[in-house]
N, C-alpha and C positions, 0 to 999 in steps of 0.2 A: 547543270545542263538539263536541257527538257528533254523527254525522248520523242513526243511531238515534233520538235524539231527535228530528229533524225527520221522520223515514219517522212515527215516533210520532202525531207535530201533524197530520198530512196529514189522517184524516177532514175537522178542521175548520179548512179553509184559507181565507184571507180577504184580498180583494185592496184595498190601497190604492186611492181616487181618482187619486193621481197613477201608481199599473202600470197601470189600467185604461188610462187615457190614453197614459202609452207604449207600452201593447200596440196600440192605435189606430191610432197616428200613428207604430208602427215605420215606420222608410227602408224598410230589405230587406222588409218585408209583414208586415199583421198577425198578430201573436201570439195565438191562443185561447187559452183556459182549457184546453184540454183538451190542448194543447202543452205548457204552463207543466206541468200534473199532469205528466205521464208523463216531463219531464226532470226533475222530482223524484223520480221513483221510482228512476233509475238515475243521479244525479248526485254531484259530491261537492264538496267544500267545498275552496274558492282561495284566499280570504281570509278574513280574521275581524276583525269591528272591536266589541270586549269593551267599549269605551266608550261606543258608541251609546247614545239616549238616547229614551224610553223603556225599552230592552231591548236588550239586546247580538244584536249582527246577523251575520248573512256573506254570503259571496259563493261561488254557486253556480254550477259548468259543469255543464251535462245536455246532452243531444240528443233531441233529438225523435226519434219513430218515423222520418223520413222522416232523420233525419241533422241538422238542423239545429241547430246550436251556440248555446246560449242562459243567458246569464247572468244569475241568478236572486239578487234581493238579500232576503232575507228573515230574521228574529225569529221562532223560536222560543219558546214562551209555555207551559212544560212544564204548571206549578202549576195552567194553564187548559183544558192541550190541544190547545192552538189553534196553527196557523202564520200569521204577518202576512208577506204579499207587499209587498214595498216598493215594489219596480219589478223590471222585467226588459225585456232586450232582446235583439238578436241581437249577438252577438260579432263586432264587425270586427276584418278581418285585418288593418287599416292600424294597427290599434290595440292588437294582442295577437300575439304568439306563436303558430307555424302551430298548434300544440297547441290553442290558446286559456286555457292558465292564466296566463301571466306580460303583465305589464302590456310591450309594448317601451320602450324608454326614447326621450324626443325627442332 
């Protein structure tokens, strides 16, 4: 997956029912929209899962203006233009690498 392609999609981004809701009911506080944009504009791509279904997805680190680390699962939809927000959250460090790219292992 290019991430060109997703800077691409960004005019017309569009958030799941279920990000809306995690962005909600983040632990560490909620997520805006306008968070989620801007670690898109300077993020880059951790995972990649080419199976997904409807549309092959990945998994994005960005930081907010203010620094905050936020993992962004989205579907790029080139044919359409469009980026699909699947979910996103805040990246725990119990849960990831000081970095935030590597999953730690239990």
């Amino acid at each position: 997956m290019d991430y060109e392609e997703i800077r691409r999609c960004l005019a017309d981004c569009r958030f799941t029912d279920h990000a809306r809701r995690e962005m909600e009911t983040e632990p560490l506080g909620v997520i805006r929209v306008d968070e989620v944009l801007g670690a898109l504009e300077v993020g880059e791509i951790i995972e990649e899962y080419p199976e997904d279904k409807p549309y092959p997805s990945c998994l994005l680190l960005g930081r907010t203006a203010e620094g905050r680390p936020l993992h962004i699962v989205c579907a790029p939809i080139p044919v359409e233009g469009r980026l699909v927000i699947i979910t996103t959250y805040q990246a725990d460090p119990a849960r990831w690498d000081p970095e935030f790219r590597r999953r730690r292992t239990p």
